[in-house]
C-alpha positions in Angstrom: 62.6 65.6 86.9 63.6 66.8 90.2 64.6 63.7 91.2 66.3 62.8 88.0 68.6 66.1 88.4 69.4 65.1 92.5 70.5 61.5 91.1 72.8 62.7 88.4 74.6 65.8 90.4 75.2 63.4 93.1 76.5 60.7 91.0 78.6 61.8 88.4 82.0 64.2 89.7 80.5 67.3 87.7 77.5 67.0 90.0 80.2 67.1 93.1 82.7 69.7 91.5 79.0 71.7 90.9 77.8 71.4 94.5 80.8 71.7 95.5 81.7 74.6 94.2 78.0 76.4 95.0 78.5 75.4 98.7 82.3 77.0 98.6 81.1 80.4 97.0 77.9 80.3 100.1 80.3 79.9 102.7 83.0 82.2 101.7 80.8 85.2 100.6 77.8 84.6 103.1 77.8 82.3 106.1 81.8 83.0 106.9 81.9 87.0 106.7 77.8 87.6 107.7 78.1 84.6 110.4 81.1 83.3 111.3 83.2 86.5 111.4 81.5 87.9 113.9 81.0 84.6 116.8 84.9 84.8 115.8 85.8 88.4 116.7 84.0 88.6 119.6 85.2 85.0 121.0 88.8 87.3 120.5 87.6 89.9 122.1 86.9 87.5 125.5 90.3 86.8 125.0 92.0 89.7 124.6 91.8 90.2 128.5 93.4 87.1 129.6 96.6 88.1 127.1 99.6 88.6 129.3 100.6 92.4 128.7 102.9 94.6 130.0 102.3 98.6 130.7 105.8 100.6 129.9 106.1 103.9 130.0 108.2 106.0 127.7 110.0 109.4 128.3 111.8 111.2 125.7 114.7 113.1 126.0 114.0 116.9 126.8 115.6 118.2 123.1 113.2 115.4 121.0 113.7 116.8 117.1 112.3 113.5 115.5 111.3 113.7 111.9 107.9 112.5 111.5 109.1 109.9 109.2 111.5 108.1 112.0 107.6 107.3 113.6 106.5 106.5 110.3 108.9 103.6 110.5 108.5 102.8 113.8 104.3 101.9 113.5 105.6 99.7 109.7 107.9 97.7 112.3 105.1 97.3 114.6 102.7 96.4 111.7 105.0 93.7 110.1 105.4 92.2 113.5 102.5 91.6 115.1 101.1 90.9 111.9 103.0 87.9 111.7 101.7 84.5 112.5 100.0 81.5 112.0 97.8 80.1 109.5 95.2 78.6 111.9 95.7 82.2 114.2 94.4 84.1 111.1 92.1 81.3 110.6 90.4 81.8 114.0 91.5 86.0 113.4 93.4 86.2 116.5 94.5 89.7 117.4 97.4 91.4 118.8 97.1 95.0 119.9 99.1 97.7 121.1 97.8 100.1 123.2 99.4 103.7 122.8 98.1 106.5 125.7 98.8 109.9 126.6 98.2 109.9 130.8 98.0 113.2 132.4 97.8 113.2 136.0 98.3 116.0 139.3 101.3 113.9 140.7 102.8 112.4 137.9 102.8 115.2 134.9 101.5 113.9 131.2 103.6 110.6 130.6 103.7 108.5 127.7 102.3 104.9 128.5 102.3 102.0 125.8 100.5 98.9 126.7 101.8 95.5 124.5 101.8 91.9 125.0 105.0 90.9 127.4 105.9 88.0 125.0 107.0 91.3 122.3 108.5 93.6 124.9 112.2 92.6 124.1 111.5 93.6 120.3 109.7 96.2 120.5 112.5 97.8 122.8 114.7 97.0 120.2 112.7 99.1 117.9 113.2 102.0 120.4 117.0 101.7 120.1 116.2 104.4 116.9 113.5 106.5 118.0 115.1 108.4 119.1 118.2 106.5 120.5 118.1 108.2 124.3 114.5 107.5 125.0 114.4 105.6 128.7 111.5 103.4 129.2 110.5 101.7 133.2 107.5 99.4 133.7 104.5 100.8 135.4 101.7 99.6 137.5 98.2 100.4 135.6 97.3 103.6 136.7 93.7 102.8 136.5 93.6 100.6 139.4 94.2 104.1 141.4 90.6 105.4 140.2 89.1 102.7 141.7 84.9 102.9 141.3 84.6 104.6 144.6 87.1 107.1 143.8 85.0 107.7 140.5 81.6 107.7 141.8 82.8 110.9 143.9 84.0 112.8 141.0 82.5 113.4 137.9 83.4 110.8 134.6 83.2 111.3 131.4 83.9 108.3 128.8 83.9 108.8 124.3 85.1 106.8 121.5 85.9 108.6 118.4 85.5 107.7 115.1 86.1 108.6 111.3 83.4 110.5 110.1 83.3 108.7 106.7 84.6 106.0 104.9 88.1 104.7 105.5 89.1 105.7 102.3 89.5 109.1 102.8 92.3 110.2 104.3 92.6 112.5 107.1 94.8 115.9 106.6 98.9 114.2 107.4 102.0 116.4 107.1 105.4 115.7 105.9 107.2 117.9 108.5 106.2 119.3 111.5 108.6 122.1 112.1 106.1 124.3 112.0 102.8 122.7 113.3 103.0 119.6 115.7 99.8 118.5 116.0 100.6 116.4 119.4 101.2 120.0 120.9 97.6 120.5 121.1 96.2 116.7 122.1 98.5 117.2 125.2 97.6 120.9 126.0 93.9 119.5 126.8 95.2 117.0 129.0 97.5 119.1 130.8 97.1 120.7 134.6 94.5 118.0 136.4 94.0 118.5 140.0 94.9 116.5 142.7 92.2 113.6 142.1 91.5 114.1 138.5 92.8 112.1 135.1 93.0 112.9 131.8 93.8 110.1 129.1 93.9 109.5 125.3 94.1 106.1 124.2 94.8 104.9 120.9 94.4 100.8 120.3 96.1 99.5 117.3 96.0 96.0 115.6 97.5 95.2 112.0 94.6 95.3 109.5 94.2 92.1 107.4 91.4 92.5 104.8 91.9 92.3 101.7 89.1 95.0 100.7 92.0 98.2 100.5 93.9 96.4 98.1 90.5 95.9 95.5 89.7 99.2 96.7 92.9 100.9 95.4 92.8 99.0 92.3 89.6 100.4 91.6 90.9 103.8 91.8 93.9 103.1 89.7 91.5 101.9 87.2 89.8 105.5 87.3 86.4 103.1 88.6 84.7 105.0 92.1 84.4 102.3 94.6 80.5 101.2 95.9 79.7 101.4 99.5 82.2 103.9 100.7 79.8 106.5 101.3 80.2 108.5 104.1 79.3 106.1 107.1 77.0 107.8 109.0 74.4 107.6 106.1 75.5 104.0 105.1 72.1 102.2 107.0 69.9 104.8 105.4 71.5 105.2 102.2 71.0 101.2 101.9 67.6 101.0 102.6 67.0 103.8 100.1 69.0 101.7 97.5 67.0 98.7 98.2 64.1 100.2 97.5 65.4 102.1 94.5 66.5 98.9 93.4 63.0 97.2 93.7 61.2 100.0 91.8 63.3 99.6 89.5 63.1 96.0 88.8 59.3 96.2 89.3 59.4 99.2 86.3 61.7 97.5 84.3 59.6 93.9 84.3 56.4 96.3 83.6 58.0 97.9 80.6 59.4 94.6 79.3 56.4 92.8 79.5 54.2 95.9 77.6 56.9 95.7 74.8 56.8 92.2 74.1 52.9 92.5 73.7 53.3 95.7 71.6 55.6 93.4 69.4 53.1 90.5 68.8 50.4 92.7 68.1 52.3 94.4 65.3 52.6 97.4 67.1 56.3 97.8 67.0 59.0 95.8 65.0 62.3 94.3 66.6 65.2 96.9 66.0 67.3 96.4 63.1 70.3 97.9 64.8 72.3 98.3 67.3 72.7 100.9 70.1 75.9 102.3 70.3 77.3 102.2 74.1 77.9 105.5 75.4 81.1 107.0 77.0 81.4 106.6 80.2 82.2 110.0 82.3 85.9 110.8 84.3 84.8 110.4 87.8 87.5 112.4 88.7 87.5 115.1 85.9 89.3 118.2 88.3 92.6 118.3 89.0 91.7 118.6 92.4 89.6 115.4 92.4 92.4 113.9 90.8 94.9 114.9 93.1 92.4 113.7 96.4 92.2 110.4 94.1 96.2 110.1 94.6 95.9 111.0 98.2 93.2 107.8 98.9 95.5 105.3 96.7 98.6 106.8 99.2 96.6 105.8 102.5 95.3 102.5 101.2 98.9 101.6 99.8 100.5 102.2 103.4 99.9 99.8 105.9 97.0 99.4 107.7 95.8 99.5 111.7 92.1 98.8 113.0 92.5 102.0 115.3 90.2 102.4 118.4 90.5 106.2 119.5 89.4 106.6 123.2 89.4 109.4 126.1 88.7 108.8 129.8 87.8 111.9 132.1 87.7 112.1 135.9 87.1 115.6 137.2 86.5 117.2 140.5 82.9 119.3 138.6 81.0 118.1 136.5 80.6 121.3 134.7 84.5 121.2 134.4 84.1 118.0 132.3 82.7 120.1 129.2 85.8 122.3 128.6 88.4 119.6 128.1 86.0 117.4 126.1 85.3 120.5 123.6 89.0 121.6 123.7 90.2 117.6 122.9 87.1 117.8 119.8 88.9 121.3 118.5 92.3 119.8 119.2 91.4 116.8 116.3 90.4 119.6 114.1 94.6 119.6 113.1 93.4 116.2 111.1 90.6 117.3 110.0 90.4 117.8 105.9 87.7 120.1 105.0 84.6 118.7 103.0 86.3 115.0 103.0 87.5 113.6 106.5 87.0 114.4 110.3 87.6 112.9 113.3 84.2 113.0 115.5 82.7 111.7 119.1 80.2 109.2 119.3 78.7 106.7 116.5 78.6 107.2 113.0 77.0 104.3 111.9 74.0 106.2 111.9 73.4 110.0 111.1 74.0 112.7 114.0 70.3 113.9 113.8 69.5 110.1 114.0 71.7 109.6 117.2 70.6 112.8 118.8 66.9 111.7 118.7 67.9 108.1 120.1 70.0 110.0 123.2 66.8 111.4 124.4 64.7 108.2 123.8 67.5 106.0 125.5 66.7 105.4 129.3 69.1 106.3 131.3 69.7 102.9 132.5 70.5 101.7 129.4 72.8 104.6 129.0 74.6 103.8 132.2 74.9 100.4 130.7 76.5 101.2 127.5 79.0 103.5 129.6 80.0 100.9 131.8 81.0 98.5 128.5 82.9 101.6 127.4 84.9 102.0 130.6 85.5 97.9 130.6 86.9 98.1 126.8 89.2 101.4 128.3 90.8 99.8 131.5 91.2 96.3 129.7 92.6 98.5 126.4 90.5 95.8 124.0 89.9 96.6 120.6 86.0 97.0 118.8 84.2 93.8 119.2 83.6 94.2 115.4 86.1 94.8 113.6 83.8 96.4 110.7 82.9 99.0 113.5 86.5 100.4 114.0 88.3 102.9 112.2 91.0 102.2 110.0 94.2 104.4 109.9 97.7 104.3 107.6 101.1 104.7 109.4 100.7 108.0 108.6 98.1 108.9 110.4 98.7 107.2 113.2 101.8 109.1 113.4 100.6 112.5 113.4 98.2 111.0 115.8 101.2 109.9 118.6 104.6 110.6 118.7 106.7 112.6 120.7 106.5 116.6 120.7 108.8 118.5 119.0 110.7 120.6 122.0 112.1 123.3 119.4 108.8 124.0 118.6 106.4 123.6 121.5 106.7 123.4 125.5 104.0 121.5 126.9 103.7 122.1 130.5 104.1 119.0 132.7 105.2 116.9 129.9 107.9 114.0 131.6 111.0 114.3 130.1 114.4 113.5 131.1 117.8 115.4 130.8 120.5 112.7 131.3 120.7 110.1 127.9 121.7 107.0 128.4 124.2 105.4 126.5 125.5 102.1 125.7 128.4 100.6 127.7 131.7 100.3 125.7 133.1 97.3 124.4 135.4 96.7 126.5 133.1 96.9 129.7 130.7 94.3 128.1 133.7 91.4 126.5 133.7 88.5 128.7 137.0 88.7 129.6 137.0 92.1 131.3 137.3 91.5 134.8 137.2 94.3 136.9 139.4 94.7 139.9 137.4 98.0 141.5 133.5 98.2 141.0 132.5 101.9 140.9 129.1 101.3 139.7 126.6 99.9 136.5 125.7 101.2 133.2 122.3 100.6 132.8 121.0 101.3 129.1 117.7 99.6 127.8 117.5 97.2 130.7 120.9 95.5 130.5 122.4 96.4 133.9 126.5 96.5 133.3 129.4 96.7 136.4 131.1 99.6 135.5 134.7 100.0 137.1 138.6 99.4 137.1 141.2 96.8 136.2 144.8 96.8 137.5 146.7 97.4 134.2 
């Protein structure tokens, strides 16, 4: 019979559009994300080092009033464009990341340093012409090559990735105007004032986010359904083992009960029922106002665009016991995204609960440990994004905002922040037509890199 079946699927064209169609739905929903996703993104991540980058660094003007929405616009530019390319690069899910950092050292103040591949440089400055329209950017060399590992094994180190403490979905606490809060005052606070020797950073890797599963996800919640699996993440191993096994008992109960009632039934017990059962309301998931308004919240982030976001902070201090006071004051100065009871930004791993991780620290040997730390300072100097990409946070334009952007000088003065006092403007027309020659060179207009002689003519 077996046989029979084999012959006549492989014969007839339903037997191939069958087969066919089986070995489609296994490849797309099983081998390709369980399987192939992953050789992918980390054969990526090998490459990601060997992309040709450049490191600029940004200084505003020294009265920055930016609306938070001018930054807003900036990261959807940077989203449409290095989300654009080619089939067979999304095929093989080739990346392109932007690497945002807040540098505070003794000599050189707390600078703005953006890290992006040198084949997007001239667009991205482009993008700069309107936020804000004065800002003066200069290529730098990496400062990390100055902390070399000698330099680092004398002074004490301190390395942390931060995370989302749950699901993507919910939002972190964003604000429409910061006249009156700017949460980028406090992130650069807890760099500021290193000694001579010692670096603070903040790093914040960024590449366009390309699933699909935001999109269902926001459907969902339009349709009033509550998504599955986007518990909070530190309980999402656990929580799935306890499913599975709920699952099972069920199954085993439900199999037990159907088999006693089908017995009942042919010894009379019991008679089939004559009607039906009528299917019973299903309940609001969101039935609060509040949970209603949080609901609208959630379908705002997921309908923004989209970044995998890698948040990183790098330490090199003098004492070791110096180390804990700017790590606690960088956690409390996250606490300005932090939306009670639904989203937080924490250190460490959430994949697994903290009790859970706290238990593993002390098992751990400290080899291993040292290890681990060494991966995480190789993914900070090379600025590389997760090596899975279902391990890094995911944040809207929004977020990433309030996350960096330039202070707000009517508000806040953050000491040793660079700045500069002299704009930069654009050379007049008439300097840059072809067909003004200039008889007496005084000097050059330099705006945005385009160096311009800068003089007088005759007439």
């Amino acid at each position: 019979m077996i046989n029979f079946l084999g012959e006549w699927f492989g014969t007839t064209p339903f037997g191939w559009a069958l087969f066919c169609s089986i070995y489609f739905l296994i490849i797309r929903h099983f081998i390709w994300p369980i399987f192939i996703v992953p050789v992918l993104d980390l054969v990526d991540f090998r490459r990601q080092k060997e992309v040709d980058s450049v490191l600029i660094q940004l200084t505003p003007p020294s009265d920055t009033t930016m609306s938070i929405e001018a930054a807003r616009e900036l990261y959807a530019y940077l989203h449409t464009l290095y989300d654009l390319q080619s089939y067979t690069d999304h095929v093989k899910r080739l990346k392109q990341c932007i690497s945002l950092e807040l540098v505070s050292t003794h000599d050189e103040g707390i600078r703005f340093i953006v890290r992006l591949p040198r084949s997007s440089l001239q667009s991205f400055i482009s993008a700069l012409h309107s936020y804000p329209p004065d800002i003066q950017y200069k290529e730098v060399n990496d400062y990390m090559t100055s902390y070399n590992e000698e330099h680092s094994k004398s002074y004490a180190t301190y390395i942390s990735e931060y995370h989302l403490a749950r699901s993507f979905i919910h939002p972190l606490k964003t604000r429409q105007d910061h006249s009156n809060h700017d949460p980028i005052s406090y992130l650069a606070s807890t760099l500021a004032r290193p000694k001579q020797g010692e670096l603070a950073a903040l790093q914040v890797v960024i590449t366009p986010y390309k699933s699909k599963q935001a999109s269902r996800i926001a459907n969902k919640l339009l349709a009033g359904k509550v998504p599955k699996f986007v518990e909070p993440s530190g309980w999402l191993i656990v929580g799935m083992a306890f499913t599975a096994i709920q699952i099972c008992i069920i199954l085993v109960e439900n199999i037990f009960n159907f088999v006693v009632w089908i017995m009942e039934i042919f010894e009379g017990k019991i008679s089939l029922p004559s009607f039906i059962i009528p299917r019973m309301p299903k309940e609001d998931p969101f039935p609060t106002p509040i949970a209603q308004a949080y609901r609208d919240r959630m379908i705002t982030k997921l309908g923004e665009p989209l970044f995998y976001t890698e948040i990183r902070f790098y330490l090199i201090q003098e004492k070791r016991k110096d180390l804990s006071s700017r790590v606690y004051g960088l956690s409390a100065a996250f606490s300005s995204f932090t939306d009670p009871g639904y989203q937080q930004i924490v250190s460490g791993s959430t994949l697994l609960p903290a009790l859970i991780n706290r238990i593993l620290l002390k098992l751990i040997p400290q080899k291993i440990k040292d290890i681990y730390s060494s991966f995480d300072k190789y993914k900070f100097k090379n600025r590389l994004p997760s090596v899975m990409t279902y391990s890094a946070n995911v944040l809207s334009i929004s977020e990433i905002a309030g996350l960096y952007h330039f202070p707000d000088t009517s508000l806040t003065k953050i000491p040793g922040l660079i700045k500069h006092r002299n704009p930069e403007l654009h050379a007049p027309l008439s300097m840059t037509n072809s067909n003004a020659n200039l008889d007496v060179i005084l000097g050059s207009n330099k705006h945005y890199g385009e160096e311009v002689p800068a003089g007088l003519t005759l007439e």
